[in-house]
C-alpha positions, -999 to +999 in steps of 0.1 A: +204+040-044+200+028-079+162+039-081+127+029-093+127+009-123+102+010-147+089+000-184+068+012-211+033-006-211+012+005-236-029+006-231-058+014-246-088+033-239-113+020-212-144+014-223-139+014-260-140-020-285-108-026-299-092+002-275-094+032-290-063+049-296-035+035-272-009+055-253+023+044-236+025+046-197+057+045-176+049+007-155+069+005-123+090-033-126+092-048-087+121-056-075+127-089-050+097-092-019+115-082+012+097-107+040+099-098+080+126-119+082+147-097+058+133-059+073+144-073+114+178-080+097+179-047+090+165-030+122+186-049+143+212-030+127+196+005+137+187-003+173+198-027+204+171-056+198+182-086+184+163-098+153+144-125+168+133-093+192+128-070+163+106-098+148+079-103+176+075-061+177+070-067+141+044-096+141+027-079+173+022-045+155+008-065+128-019-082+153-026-046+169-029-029+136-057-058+124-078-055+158-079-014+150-086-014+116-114-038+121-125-013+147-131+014+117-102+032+135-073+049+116-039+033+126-010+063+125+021+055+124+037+087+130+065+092+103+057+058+083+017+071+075-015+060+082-033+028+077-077+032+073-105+010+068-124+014+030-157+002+018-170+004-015-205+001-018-236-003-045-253+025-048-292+025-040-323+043-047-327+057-012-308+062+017-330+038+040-324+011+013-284+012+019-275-015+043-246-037+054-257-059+022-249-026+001-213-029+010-193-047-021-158-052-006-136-040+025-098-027+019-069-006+038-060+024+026-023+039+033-010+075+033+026+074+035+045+101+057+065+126+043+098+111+042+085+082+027+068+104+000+103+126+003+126+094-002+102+078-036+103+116-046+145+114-044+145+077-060+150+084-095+138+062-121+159+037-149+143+021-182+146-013-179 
């Protein structure tokens, strides 16, 4: 593995005119996207489905996981982590006055399993 690579960003305080005093913060520099093509590639590899196979689970699991999420349910995905619907929200005087109108924007939230955690833990990290 040649690891996570990273930079040195440096930022300011939020909040404050002109920044404040700035500090320097380790910024995590992306490699190449890897598309659904590339990742049934690779399954097929690991199993005995060919890639155009691997692809529809792939595109299907996608569909599935939409229709749950959008049903406010929380999508596990056993060793890979867990997928769940967010809301952020205004905040209002009383509770009777919050509403579907309260709601500012919708996102997913995902809590990776523990040998994904385990495997970015054991990555390592090189300046770039």
């Amino acid at each position: 593995m040649s690891g996570i690579k990273y930079k040195v960003t440096e930022k300011g305080q939020p909040g404050v005119i002109g920044g404040g005093v700035k500090k320097c913060y380790a910024q995590v520099v992306f490699g190449d996207e890897v598309t659904v093509d590339d990742l049934s590639k690779e399954i097929e590899k690991f199993c005995s489905l060919s890639e155009p196979d691997v692809r529809a689970v792939i595109l299907a699991l996608e569909n599935v996981i939409q229709t749950k999420l959008s049903e406010g349910r929380i999508v596990r995905l056993e060793k890979l982590g867990s997928l769940y619907p967010a809301i952020s929200s205004q905040g209002e005087e009383k509770a009777e006055d919050v509403d579907a109108n309260s709601i500012k924007s919708v996102s997913v939230n995902y809590r990776p399993g523990a040998r994904i955690l385990s495997a970015m833990n054991d990555a390592g990290f090189k300046k770039v």
